[in-house]
C-alpha atoms as a printed R data frame, in Angstrom:
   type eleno elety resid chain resno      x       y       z
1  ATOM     1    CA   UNK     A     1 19.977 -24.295 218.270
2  ATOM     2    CA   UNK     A     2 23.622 -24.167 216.561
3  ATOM     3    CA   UNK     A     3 25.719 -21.479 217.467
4  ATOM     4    CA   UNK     A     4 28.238 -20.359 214.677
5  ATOM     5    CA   UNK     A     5 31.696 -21.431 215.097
6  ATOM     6    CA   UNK     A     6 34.779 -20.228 213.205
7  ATOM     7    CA   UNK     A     7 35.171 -23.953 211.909
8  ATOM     8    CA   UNK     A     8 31.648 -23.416 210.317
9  ATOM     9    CA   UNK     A     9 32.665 -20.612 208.658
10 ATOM    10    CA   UNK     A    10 35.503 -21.242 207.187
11 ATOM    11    CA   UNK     A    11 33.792 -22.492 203.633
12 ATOM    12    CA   UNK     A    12 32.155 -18.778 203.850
13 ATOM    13    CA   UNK     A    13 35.367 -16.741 202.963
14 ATOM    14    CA   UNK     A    14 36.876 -18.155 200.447
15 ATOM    15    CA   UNK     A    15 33.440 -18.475 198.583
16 ATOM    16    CA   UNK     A    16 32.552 -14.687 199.061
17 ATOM    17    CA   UNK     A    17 36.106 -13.988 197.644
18 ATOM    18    CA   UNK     A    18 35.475 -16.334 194.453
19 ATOM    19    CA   UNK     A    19 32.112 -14.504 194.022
20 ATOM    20    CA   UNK     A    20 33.506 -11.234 194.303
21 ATOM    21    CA   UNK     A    21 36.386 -11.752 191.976
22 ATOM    22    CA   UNK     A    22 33.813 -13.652 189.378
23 ATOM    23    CA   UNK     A    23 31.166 -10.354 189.596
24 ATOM    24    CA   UNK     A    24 34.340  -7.999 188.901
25 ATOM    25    CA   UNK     A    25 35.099  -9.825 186.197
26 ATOM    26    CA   UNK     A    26 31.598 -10.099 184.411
27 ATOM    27    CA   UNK     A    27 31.921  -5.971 184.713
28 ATOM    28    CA   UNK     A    28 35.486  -5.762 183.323
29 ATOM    29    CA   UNK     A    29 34.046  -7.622 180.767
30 ATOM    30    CA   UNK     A    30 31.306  -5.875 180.025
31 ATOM    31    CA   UNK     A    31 32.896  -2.668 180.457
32 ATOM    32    CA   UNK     A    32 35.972  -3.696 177.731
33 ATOM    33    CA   UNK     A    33 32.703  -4.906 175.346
34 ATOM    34    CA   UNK     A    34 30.884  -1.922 175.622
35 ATOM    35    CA   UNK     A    35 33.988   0.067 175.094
36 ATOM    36    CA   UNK     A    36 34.368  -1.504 171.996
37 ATOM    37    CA   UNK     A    37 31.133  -1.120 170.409
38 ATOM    38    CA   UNK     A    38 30.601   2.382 171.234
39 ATOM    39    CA   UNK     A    39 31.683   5.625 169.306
40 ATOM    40    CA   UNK     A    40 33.116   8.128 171.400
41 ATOM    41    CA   UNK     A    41 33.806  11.913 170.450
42 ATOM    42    CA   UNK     A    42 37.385  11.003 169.645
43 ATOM    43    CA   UNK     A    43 39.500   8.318 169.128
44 ATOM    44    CA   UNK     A    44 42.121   8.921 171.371
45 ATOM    45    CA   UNK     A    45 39.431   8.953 174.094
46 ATOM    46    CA   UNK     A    46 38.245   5.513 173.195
47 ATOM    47    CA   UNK     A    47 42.065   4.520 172.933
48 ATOM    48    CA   UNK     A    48 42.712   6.505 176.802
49 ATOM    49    CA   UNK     A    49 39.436   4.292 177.920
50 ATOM    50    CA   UNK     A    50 41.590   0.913 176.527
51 ATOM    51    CA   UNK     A    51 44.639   2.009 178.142
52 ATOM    52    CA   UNK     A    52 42.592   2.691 181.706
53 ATOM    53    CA   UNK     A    53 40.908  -0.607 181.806
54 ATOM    54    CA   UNK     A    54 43.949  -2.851 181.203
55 ATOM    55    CA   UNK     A    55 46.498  -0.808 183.576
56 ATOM    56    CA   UNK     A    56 44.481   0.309 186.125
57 ATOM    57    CA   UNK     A    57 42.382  -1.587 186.587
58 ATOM    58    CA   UNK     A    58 41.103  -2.421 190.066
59 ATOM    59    CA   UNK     A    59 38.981   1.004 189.556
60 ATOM    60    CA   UNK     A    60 38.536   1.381 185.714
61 ATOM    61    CA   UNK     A    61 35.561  -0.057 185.229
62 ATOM    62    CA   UNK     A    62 33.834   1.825 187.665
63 ATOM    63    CA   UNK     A    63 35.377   4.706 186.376
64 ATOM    64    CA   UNK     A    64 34.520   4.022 183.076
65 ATOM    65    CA   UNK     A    65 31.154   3.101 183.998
66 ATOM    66    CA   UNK     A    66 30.318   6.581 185.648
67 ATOM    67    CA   UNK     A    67 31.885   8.691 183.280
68 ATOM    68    CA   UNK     A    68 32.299   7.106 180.102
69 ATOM    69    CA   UNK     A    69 28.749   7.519 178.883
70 ATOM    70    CA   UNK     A    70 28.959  11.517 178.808
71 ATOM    71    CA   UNK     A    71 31.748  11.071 176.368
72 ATOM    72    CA   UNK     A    72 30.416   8.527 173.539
73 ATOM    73    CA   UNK     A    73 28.392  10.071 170.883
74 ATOM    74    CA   UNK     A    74 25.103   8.368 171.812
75 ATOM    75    CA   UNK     A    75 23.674   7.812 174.884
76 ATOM    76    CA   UNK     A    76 21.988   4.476 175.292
């Protein structure tokens, strides 16, 4: 039986950071995309939505994923 050493580990961290940073990435993405393609109620919403997800954006696309999708004209 192996017991788990900090030396064994130390491959573990930096992968779970690169997979972290690549999965927020895929939902910036997808969240810029989808912004894109949609049709909002206004333009200046869809242009607010733009502005979000390049300054802030840490949090946008969460944001914009929970309430984004009660402002666009259809819901998918």
């Amino acid at each position: 039986m192996e017991f788990i050493t900090p030396s064994s580990m130390s491959g573990f961290i930096p992968n779970a950071i690169l997979l972290t940073m690549v999965l927020y990435g895929i939902l910036w993405i997808w969240s810029l995309v989808d912004l894109l393609k949609s049709e909002f109620t206004d333009n200046s919403i869809k242009m607010l939505w733009l502005l979000l997800l390049v300054f802030l954006n840490p949090v946008a696309p969460f944001l914009y994923g929970h309430f984004a999708r009660k402002q666009k004209l259809r819901y998918r």
